[in-house]
Structures are given as structure tokens and as C-alpha cells.
C-alpha positions as a Markdown table, in Angstrom:
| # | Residue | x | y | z |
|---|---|---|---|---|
| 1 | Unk | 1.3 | 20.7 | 207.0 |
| 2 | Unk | -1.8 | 23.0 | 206.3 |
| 3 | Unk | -3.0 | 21.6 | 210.1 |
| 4 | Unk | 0.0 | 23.5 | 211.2 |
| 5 | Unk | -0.1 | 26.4 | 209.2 |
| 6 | Unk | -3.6 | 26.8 | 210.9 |
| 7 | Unk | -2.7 | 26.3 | 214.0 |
| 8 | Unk | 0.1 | 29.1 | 213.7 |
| 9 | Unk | -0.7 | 32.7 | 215.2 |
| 10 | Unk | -1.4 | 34.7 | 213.2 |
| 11 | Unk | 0.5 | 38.0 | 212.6 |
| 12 | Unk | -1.2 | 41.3 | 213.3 |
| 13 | Unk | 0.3 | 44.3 | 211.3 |
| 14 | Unk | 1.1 | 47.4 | 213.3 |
| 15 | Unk | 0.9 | 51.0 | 211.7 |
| 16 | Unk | 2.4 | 54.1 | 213.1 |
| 17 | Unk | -0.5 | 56.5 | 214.4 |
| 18 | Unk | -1.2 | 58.7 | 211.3 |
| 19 | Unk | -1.7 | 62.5 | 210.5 |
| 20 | Unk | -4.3 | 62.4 | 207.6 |
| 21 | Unk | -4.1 | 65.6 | 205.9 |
| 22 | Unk | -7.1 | 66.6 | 202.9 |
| 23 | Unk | -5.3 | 69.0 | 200.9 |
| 24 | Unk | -1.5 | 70.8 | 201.3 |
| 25 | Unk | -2.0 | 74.3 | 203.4 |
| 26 | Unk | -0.7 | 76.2 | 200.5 |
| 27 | Unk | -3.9 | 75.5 | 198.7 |
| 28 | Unk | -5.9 | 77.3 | 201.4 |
| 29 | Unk | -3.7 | 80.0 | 201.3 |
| 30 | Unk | -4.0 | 80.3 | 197.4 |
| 31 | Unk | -7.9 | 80.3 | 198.1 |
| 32 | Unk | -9.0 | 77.1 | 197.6 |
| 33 | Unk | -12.2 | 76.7 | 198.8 |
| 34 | Unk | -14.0 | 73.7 | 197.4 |
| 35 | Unk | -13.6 | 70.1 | 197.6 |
| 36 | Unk | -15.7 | 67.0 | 197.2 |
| 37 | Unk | -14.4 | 65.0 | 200.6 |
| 38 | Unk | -16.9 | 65.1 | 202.9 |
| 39 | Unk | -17.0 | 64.8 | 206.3 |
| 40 | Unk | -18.1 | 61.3 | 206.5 |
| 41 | Unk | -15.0 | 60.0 | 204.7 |
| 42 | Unk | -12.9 | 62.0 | 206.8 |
| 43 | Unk | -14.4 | 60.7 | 210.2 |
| 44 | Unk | -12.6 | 57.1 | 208.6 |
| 45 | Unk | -9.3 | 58.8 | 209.0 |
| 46 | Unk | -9.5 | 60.4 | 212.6 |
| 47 | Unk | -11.6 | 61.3 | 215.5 |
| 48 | Unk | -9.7 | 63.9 | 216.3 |
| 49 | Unk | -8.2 | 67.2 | 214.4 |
| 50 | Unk | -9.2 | 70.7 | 213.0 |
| 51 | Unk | -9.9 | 72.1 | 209.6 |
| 52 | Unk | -12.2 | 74.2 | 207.7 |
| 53 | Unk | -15.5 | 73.7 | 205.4 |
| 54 | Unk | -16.2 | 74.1 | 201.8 |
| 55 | Unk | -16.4 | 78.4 | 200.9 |
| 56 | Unk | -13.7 | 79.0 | 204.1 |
| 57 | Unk | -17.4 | 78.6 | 205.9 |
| 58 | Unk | -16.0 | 79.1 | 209.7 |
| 59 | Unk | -13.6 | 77.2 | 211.8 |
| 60 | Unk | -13.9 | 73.1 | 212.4 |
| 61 | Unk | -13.4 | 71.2 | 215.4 |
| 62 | Unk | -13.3 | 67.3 | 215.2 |
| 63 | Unk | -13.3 | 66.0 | 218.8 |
| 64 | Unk | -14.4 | 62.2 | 220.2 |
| 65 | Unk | -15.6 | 61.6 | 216.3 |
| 66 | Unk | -18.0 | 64.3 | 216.0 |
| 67 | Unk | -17.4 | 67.6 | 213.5 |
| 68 | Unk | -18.6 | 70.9 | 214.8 |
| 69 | Unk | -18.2 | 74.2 | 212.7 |
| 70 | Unk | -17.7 | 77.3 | 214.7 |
| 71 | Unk | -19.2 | 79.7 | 212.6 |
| 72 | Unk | -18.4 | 84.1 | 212.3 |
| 73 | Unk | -21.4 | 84.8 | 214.2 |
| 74 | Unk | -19.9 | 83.1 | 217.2 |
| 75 | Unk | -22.8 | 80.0 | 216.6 |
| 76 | Unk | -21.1 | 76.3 | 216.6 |
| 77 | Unk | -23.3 | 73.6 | 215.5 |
| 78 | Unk | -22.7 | 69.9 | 214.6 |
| 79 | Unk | -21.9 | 68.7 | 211.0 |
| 80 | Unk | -23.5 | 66.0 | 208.7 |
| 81 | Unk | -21.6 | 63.6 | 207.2 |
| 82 | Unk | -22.6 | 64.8 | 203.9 |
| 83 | Unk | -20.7 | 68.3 | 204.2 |
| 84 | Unk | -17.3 | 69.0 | 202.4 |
| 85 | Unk | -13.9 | 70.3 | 203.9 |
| 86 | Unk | -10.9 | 71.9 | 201.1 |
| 87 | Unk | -8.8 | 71.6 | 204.3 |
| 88 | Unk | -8.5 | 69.2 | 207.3 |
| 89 | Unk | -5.8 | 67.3 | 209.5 |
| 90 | Unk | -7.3 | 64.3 | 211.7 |
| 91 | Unk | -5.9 | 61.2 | 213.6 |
| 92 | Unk | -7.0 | 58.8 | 216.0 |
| 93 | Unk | -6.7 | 60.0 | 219.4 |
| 94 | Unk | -4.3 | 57.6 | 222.1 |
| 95 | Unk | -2.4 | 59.9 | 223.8 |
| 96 | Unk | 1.4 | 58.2 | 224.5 |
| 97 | Unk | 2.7 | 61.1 | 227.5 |
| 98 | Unk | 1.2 | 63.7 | 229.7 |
| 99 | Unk | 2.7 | 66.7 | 230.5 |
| 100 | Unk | 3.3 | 68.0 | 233.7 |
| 101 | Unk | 1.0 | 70.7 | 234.6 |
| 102 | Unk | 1.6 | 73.9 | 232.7 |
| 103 | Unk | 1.1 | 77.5 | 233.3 |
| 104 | Unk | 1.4 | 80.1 | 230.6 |
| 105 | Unk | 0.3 | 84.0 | 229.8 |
| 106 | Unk | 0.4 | 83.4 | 226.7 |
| 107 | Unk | -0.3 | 81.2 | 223.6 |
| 108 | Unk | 3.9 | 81.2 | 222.8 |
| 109 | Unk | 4.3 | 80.4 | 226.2 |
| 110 | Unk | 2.0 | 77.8 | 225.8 |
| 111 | Unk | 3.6 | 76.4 | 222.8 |
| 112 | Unk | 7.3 | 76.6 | 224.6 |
| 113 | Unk | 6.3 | 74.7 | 227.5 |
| 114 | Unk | 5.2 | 71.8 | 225.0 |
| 115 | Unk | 8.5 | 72.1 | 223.3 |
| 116 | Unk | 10.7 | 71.3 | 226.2 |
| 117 | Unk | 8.6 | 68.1 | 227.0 |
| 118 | Unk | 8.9 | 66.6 | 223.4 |
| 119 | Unk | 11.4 | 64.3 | 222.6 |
| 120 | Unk | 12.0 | 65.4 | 218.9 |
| 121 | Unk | 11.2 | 68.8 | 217.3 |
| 122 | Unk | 11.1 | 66.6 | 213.6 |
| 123 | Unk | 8.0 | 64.1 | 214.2 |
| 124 | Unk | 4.6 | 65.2 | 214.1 |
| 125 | Unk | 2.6 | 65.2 | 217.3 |
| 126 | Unk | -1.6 | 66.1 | 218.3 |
| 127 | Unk | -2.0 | 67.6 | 221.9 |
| 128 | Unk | -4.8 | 68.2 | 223.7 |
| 129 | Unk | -5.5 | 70.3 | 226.8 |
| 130 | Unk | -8.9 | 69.9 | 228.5 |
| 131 | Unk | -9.7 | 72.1 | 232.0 |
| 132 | Unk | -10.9 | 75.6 | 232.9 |
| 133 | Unk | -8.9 | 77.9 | 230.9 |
| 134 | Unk | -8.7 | 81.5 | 232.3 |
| 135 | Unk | -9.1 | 83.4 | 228.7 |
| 136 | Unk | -9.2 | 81.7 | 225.2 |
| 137 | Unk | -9.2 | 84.5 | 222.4 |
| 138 | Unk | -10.6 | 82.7 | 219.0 |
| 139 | Unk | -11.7 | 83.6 | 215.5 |
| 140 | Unk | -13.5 | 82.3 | 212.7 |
| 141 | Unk | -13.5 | 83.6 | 209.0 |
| 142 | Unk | -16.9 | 84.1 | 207.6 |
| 143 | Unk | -18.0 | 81.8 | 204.5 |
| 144 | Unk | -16.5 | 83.2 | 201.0 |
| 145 | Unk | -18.1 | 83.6 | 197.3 |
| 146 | Unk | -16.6 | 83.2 | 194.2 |
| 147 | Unk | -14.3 | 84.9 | 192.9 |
| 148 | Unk | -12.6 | 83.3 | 196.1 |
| 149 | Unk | -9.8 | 86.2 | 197.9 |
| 150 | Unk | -6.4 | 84.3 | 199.2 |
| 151 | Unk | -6.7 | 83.4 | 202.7 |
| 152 | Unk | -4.7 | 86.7 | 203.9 |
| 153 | Unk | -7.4 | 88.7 | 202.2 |
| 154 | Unk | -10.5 | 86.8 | 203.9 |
| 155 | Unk | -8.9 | 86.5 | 207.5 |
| 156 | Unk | -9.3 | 89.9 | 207.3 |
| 157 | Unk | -13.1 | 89.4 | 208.0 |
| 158 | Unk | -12.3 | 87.2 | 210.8 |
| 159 | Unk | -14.5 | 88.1 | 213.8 |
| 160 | Unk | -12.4 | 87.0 | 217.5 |
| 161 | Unk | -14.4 | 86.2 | 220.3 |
| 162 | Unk | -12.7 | 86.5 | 223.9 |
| 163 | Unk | -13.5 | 83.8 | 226.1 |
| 164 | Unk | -13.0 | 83.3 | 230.1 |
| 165 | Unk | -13.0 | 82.2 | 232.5 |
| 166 | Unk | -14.1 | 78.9 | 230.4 |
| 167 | Unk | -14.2 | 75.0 | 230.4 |
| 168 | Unk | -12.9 | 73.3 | 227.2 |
| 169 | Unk | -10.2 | 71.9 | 225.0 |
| 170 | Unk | -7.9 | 73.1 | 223.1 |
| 171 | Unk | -6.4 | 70.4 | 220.6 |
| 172 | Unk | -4.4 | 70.5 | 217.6 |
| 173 | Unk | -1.0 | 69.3 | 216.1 |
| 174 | Unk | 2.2 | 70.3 | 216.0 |
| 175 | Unk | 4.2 | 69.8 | 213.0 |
| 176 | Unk | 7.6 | 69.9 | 211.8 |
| 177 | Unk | 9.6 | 72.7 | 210.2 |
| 178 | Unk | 10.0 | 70.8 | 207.0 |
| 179 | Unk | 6.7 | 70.7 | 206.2 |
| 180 | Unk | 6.5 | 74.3 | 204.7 |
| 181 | Unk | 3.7 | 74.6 | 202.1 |
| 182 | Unk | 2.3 | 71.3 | 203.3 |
| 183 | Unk | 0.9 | 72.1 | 206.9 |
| 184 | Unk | 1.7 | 74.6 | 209.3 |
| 185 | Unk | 5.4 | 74.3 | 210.8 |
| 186 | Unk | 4.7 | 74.7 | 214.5 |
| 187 | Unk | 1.5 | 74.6 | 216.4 |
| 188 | Unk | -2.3 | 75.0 | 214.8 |
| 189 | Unk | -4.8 | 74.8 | 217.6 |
| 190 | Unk | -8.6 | 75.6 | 217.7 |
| 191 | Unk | -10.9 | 75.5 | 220.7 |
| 192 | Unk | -14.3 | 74.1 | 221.4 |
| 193 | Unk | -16.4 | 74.8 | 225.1 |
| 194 | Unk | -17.1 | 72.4 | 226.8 |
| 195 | Unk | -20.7 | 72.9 | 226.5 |
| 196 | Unk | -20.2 | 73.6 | 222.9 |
| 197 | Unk | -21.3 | 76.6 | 222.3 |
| 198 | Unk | -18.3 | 79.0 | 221.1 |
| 199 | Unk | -14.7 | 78.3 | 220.3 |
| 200 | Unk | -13.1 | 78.9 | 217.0 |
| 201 | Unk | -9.2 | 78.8 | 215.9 |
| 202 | Unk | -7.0 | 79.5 | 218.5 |
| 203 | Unk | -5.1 | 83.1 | 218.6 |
| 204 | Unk | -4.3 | 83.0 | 222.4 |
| 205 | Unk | -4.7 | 81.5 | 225.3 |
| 206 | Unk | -4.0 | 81.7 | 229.5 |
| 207 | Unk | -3.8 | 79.0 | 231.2 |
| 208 | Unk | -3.2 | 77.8 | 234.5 |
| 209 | Unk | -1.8 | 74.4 | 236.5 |
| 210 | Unk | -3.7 | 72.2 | 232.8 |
| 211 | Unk | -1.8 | 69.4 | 231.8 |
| 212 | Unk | -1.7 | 68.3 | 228.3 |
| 213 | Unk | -2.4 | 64.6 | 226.7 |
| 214 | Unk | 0.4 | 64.3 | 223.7 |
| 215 | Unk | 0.6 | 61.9 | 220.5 |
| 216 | Unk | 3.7 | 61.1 | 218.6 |
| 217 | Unk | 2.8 | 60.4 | 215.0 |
| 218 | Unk | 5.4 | 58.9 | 212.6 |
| 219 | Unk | 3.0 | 58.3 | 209.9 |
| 220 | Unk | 2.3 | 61.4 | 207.5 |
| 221 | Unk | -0.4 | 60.8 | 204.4 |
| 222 | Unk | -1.5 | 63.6 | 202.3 |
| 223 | Unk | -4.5 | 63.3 | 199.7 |
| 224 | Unk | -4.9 | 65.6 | 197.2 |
| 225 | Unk | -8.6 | 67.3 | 196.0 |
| 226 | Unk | -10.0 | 66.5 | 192.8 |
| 227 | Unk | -11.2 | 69.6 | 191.6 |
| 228 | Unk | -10.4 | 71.8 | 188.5 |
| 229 | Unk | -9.8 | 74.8 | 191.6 |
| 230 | Unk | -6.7 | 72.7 | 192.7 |
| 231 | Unk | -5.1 | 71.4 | 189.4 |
| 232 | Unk | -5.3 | 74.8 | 188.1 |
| 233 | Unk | -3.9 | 76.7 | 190.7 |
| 234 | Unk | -0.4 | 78.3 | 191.1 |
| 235 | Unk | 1.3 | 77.2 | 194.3 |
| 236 | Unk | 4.2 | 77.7 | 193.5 |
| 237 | Unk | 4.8 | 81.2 | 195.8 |
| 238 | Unk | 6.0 | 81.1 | 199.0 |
| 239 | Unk | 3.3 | 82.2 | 201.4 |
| 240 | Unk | 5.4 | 81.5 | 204.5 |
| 241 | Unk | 4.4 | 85.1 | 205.5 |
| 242 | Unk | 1.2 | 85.2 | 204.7 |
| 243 | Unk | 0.6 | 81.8 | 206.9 |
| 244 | Unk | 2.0 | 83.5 | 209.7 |
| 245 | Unk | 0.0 | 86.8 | 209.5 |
| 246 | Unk | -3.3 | 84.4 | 208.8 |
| 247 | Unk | -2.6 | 82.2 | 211.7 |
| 248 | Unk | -1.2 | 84.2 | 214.5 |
């Protein structure tokens, strides 16, 4: 009998592809700033998302495993391990459709095309478009001191680089509408160069005849920092409007 047990096949578990997710979005906008998960424990979760470094310190990119911060001053560089991130969203990359090729004006344009090619507006997808964009406009939020201001306040800072004619991906997720307070309902993207050397969170975008790699994740985990900031802090108010004006 234990022959035959050996001999058996043995079962390999299958798990849904996974949005990991560092901290909800309504700590950010409460001005959370620091957390103790660094960058090398968040390259175990993904190879591919966006997010933002301890002290709001600039926009990240994480693309093919690697973690680049686009920084205020327009300067990207590529991140240790040993850095820390209060916010982040990451999966592992296998695209499961491409789009047909799209052409928008516009960043909402951009965003309805992906709509009508998505089979469900209620599951959480990543997307990425790599080509030659004709513009990409971008920002990044220079890094923050203590007394930390809520997001709002410190986006106010933000510098926004216009880029174009230019080579690059754009990635990000789009995420359900229930996840207010969580994430951000709709589309987050941020934008990286192809040489790397500018990109930043995405505020608009024309493109032209780029079609887009798409991932449908059914699997949502949420971790939650460890830090006196977050325990203590009020999240309780709706910042729904806030997250808009900060993001678009």
C-alpha cells in the first residue's frame, strides 16, 4: 500500500494570481508615511506593481523584479532591498489577453477603451502598455518631514514632467469599485522610460495603435503596517474626494 501511495501523482495546488497590497490607501491619504516592509520582502510578493517609499519620498515603479523610485527632481534610480514602502500593490506578471490596438487623446479615453475589453468590471486586473507613446504627463511628490500633511496637502508639491514623443510602459491595476478606502476604485498607473530615466505616476497619457497585456486577479491579500503611525490613526473619514483630486 505505501508502494502505491508513492507511486501516485502527486497533486500540485493552484492559486489564483494575487494583488498584494502593503497597507489600505486610506492610510496614505491620512499621511502615513512610514513602515518597516522593505523592498526586499515585497519583491517575494510581485515583480510587478507601483507604490511609494517611506516619507512620500517620490513615485515607485516595480517592473521585471526591479524597484525604481522616480524622484521630484525628475531623477529615477534603482532601489535596495533594504528600503521601506508605507504603500505598494504588486503581483506576478502573466498576462491572460491582449487587447486590440488602442488609440486614445487622453488618459479617460485610455482607461474606457480597457473597460470595454474586460470581461467583469468586479475582479481586479494589472495592465501594461509598452511602445512609443506620443505624450505621457507624470508627477512625483517630493519626500515629507514630520509632522507628516495628508496626502492632498503634499500632492500639492508635486512637480509634473511632460514627456513625448517617448518609449516606455505604463502599468498598473485596475480595481473594483468596492474597494473604497482600500485601493483606488478604477485605474492607478505610473510610467517608467524605457531607458529609465524619467516617468513618475501617471496623470495623462496619448497614445496611439499600443496594445495592452491584461491580468485577471481573483486573489486580493492586504497586510497591514506595524507601526504606532497606523494603529493610532483615524481612518475613519471618507477621503473619496480627496483620492480623486490626489490622483487625477
Amino acid at each position: 500500500m505505501l508502494l502505491l501511495l508513492a507511486l501516485q501523482p502527486a497533486v500540485v495546488a493552484t492559486e489564483p494570481a494575487t494583488l498584494f497590497q502593503t497597507a489600505p490607501i486610506a492610510a496614505l491619504l491620512a499621511g502615513v508615511y512610514d513602515d518597516v516592509f522593505t523592498l526586499g520582502e515585497l519583491r517575494r510578493h510581485g515583480d510587478f506593481g507601483l507604490g511609494t517609499l517611506t516619507a512620500l519620498d517620490g513615485e515607485m515603479i516595480v517592473l521585471e523584479g526591479c524597484c525604481y523610485q522616480v524622484r521630484a527632481d525628475g531623477q529615477v534610480r534603482v532601489l535596495p532591498d533594504t528600503n521601506t514602502t508605507p504603500f505598494a500593490a504588486v503581483t506576478f506578471f502573466k498576462p491572460t489577453r491582449t487587447t486590440a490596438p488602442l488609440t486614445a487623446t487622453n488618459l479617460l479615453q485610455v482607461c474606457a477603451a480597457l473597460d470595454r475589453t474586460l470581461p467583469s468590471a468586479n475582479l481586479f486586473y494589472a495592465v501594461c502598455i509598452t511602445g512609443r507613446f506620443d505624450a505621457v504627463t507624470t508627477r512625483s511628490v517630493p519626500r515629507q518631514r514630520r509632522p507628516y500633511p495628508p496626502l492632498a496637502t503634499a500632492a500639492r508639491e508635486q512637480a509634473v514632467f511632460h514627456l513625448g514623443p517617448v518609449e516606455g510602459t505604463l502599468l498598473g491595476f485596475r480595481c473594483p469599485a468596492f474597494v473604497k478606502g482600500l485601493n483606488v476604485p478604477g485605474y492607478h498607473f505610473h510610467f517608467l522610460t524605457a531607458d529609465r530615466q524619467a516617468g513618475g505616476h501617471v496623470l495623462d497619457v496619448r497614445l496611439a495603435g499600443l496594445c495592452a497585456a491584461v491580468q485577471e486577479l481573483r486573489d486580493f491579500r492586504l497586510t497591514l503596517p506595524a507601526t504606532a503611525d497606523f494603529t493610532g490613526a483615524d481612518l475613519s473619514a471618507d477621503r473619496q474626494r480627496e483620492l480623486q483630486e490626489v490622483e487625477k
